[in-house]
C-alpha positions as CSV (number, residue, x, y, z in Angstrom):
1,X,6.7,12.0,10.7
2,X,6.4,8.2,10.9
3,X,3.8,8.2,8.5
4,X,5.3,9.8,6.1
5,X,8.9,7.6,6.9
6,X,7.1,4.0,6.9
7,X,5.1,5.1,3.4
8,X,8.6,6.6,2.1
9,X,10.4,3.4,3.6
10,X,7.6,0.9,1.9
11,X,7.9,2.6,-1.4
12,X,11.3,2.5,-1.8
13,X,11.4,-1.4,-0.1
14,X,9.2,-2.2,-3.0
15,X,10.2,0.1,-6.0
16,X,13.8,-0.7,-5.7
17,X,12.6,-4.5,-5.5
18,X,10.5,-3.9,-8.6
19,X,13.2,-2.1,-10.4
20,X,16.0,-4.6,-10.1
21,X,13.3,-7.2,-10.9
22,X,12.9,-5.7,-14.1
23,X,16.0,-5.1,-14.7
24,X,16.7,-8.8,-14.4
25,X,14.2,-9.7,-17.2
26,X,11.9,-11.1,-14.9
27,X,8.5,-12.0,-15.8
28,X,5.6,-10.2,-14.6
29,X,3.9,-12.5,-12.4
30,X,7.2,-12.9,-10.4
31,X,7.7,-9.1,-10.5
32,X,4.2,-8.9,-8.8
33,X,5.0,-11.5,-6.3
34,X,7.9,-9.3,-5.2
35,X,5.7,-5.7,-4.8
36,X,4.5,-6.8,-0.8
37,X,7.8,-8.3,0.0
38,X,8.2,-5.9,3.1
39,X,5.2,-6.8,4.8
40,X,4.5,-10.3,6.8
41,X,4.1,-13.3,4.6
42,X,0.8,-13.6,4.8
43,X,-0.5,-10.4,4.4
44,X,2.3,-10.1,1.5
45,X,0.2,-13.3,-0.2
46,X,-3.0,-11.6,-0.1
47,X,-1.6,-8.5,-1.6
48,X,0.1,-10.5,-3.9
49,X,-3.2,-12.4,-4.8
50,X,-5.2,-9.1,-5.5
51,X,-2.4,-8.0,-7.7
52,X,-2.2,-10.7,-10.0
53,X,1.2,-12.3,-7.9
54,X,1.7,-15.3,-6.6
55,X,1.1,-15.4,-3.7
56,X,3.0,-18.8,-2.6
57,X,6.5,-16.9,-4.2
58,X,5.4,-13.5,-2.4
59,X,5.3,-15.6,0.8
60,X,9.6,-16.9,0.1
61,X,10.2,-13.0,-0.9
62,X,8.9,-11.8,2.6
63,X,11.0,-14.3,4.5
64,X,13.7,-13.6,2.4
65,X,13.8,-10.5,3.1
66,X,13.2,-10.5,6.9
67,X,15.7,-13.1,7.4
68,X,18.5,-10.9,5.3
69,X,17.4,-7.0,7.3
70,X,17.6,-9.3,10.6
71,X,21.1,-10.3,10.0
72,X,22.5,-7.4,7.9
73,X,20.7,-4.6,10.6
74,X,23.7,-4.4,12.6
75,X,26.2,-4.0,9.9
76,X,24.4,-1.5,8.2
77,X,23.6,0.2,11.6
78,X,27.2,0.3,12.4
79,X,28.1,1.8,8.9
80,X,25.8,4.5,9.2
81,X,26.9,5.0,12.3
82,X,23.4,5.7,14.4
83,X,24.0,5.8,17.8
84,X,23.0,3.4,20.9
85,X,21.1,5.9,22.7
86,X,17.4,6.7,22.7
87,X,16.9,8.1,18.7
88,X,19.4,5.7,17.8
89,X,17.3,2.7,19.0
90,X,13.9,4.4,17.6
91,X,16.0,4.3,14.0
92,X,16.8,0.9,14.3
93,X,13.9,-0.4,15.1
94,X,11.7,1.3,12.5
95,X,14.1,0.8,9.9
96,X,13.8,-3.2,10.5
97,X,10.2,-2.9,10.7
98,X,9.5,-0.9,8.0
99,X,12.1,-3.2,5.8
100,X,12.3,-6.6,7.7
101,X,8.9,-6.6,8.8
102,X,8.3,-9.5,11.5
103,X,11.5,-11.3,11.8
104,X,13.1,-7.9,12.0
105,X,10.6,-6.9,14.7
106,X,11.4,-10.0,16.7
107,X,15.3,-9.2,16.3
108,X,14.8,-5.3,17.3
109,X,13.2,-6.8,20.8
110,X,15.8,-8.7,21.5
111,X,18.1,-6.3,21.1
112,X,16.4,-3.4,23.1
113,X,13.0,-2.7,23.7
114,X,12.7,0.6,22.6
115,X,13.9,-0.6,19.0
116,X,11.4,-3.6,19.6
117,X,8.7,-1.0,20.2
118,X,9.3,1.1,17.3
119,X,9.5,-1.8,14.9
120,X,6.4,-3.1,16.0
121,X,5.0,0.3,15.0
122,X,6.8,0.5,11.7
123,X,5.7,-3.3,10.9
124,X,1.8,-2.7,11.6
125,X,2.1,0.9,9.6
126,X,3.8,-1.3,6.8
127,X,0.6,-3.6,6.9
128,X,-2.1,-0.8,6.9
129,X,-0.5,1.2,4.1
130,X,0.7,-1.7,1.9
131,X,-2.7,-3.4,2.0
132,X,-4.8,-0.5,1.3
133,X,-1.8,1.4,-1.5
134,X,-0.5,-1.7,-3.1
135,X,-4.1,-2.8,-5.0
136,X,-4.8,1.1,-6.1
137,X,-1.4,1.0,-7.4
138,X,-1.9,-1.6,-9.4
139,X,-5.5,-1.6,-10.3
């Protein structure tokens, strides 16, 4: 089940990135840069490399977006109302590794290990799947 949840959770962290890139105008290099934004920085700039991105800009989009799922976690958390109990914390943290990658990891920890564990989990899935799905993708 977490499989399947951190390759549905990466597709959609990079579709709907791809999508509203697009719908922006933007041009394709950047749209490229922004595909691996849900994985660490620097495995987002290789990706990003073998894609035909940039991989300096791909680098900004993967802080980016950690730094935004680390602060925005709790307040999405507390709109969707998950619990602070023991599948509660295992939601959170895979949600902010599978979207928020490192700096979301690190934030999970410090809030409760449990969360810290399963983001870790989420983050290295994120990693595996992105850096072996992304280049067939877009080959």
């Amino acid at each position: 089940r977490l499989l399947v949840a951190a390759l549905v959770g990466g597709t959609a962290a990079s579709g709907s990135a791809l999508a509203l890139g697009w719908a922006l105008g933007l041009p394709g290099d950047v749209l490229l840069s922004m595909a691996p934004k849900s994985v660490t920085a620097p495995v987002a700039m290789g990706i990003a490399e073998k894609i035909g991105g940039i991989p300096a800009l791909s680098a900004v989009f993967a802080v980016l977006t950690g730094l935004i799922g680390a602060l925005s976690g709790k307040l999405i958390f507390g709109l969707l109302r998950l619990p602070y109990s023991g599948n509660g914390w295992a939601a959170r943290g895979f949600a902010l590794g599978t979207a928020s990658h490192g700096i979301g990891a690190a934030r999970a920890l410090q809030v409760n290990a449990d969360a810290g564990a399963y983001a870790g989990l989420a983050l290295g899935l994120q990693v595996v799947l992105a850096s072996l799905l992304m280049p067939l993708f877009f080959r």
